[in-house]
C-alpha positions as CSV (number, residue, x, y, z in Angstrom):
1,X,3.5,13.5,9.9
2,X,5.9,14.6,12.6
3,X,4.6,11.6,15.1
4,X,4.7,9.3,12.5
5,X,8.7,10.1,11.9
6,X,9.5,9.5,15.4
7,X,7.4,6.7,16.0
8,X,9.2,4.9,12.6
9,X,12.5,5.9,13.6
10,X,11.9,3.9,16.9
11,X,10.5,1.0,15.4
12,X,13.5,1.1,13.2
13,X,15.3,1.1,16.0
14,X,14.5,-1.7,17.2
15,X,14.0,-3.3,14.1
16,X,17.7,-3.0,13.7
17,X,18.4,-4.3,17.4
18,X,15.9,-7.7,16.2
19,X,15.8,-7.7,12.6
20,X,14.0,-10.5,12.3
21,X,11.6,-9.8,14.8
22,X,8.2,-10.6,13.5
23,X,6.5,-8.3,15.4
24,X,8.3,-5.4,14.6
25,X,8.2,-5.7,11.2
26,X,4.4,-6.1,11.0
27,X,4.2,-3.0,12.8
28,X,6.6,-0.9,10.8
29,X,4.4,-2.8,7.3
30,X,1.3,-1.1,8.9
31,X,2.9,2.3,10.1
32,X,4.6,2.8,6.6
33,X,1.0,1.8,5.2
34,X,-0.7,4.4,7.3
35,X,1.7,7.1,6.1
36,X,1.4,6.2,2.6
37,X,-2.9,6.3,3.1
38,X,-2.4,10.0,4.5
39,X,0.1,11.0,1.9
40,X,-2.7,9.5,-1.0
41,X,-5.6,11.0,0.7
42,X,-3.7,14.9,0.4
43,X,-3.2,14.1,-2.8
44,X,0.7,13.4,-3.2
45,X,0.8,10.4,-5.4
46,X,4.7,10.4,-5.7
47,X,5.2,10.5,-2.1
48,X,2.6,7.7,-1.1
49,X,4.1,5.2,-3.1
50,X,7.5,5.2,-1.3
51,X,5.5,4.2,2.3
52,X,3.6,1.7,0.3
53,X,6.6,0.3,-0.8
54,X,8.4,0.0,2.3
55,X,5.2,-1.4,3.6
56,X,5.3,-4.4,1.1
57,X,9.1,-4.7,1.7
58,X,8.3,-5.4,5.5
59,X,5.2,-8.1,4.9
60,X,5.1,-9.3,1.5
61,X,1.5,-11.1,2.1
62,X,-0.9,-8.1,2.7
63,X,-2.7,-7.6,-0.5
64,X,-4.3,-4.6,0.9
65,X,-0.5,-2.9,0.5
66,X,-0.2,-3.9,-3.2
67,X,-3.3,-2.4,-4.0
68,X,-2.8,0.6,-2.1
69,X,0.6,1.1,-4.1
70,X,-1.4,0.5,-6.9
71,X,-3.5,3.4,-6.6
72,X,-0.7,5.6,-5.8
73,X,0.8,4.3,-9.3
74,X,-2.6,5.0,-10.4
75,X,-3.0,8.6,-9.4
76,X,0.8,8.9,-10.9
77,X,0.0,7.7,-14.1
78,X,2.2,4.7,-13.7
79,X,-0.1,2.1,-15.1
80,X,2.2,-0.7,-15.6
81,X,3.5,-0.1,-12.1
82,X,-0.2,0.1,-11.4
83,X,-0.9,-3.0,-13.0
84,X,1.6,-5.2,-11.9
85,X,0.5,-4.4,-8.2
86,X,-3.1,-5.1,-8.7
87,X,-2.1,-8.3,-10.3
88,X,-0.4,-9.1,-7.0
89,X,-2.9,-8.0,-4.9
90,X,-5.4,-10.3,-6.4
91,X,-3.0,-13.4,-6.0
92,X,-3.0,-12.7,-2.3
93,X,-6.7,-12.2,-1.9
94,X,-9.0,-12.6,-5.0
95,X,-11.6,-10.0,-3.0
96,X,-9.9,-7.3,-2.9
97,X,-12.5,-5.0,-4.3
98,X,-10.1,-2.1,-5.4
99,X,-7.5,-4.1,-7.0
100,X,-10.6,-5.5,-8.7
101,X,-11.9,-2.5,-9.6
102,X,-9.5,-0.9,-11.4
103,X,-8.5,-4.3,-13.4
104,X,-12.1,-4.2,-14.1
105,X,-11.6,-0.8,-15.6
106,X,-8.7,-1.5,-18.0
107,X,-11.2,-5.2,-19.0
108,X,-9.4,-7.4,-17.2
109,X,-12.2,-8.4,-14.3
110,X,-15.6,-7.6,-14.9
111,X,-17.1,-7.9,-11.1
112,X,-16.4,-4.5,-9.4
113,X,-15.9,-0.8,-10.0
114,X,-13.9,1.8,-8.7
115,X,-15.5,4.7,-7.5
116,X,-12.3,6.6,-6.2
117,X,-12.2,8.7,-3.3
118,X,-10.1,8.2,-0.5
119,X,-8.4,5.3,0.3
120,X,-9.6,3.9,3.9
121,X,-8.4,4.2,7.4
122,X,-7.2,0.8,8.8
């Protein structure tokens, strides 16, 4: 978690020297993204959903992001919070087989399940 701490604080760097650098930002999304898998997969809920988060505040249109947040909220016993993301990760990509999993699970989409686990590496 060390390297990914210095690797964010120079993309933040330069995010600040180019805010609206597209580039930038799509690698901080997926950076913030990976830290939030590795904080899910050890098991600290709470934590992951802050990178999740910051990965959605940094590209809006990955559904992948929502519904990773959404496990986090998940594993947190958020379920609204939960919820709400897998709602949104389903407008962005109607496949998204986790998102559709757990909706499935509280009966509102009938076409995949869950199996938990870890989430996967990008």
């Amino acid at each position: 978690i060390n390297n990914w701490a210095s690797a964010m604080k120079d993309y933040q760097i330069a995010q600040s020297l180019q805010p609206s650098a597209q580039d930038v930002k799509v690698r901080l999304s997926f950076m913030y993204n990976e830290l939030g898998t590795e904080l899910f997969n050890s098991k600290e809920y709470e934590k992951a959903i802050l990178p999740f988060t910051k990965a959605i505040q940094q590209d809006q249109d990955i559904s992948e992001y929502f519904s990773n947040r959404g496990l986090a909220h998940k594993m947190a016993r958020n379920l609204y919070e939960a919820h709400r993301d897998f709602v949104e990760a389903i407008k962005l990509d109607p496949n998204n087989s986790h998102a559709r999993a757990w909706l499935s699970m509280q009966g509102t989409d009938t076409q995949h399940t869950y199996s938990g686990g870890e989430l996967p590496a990008i």
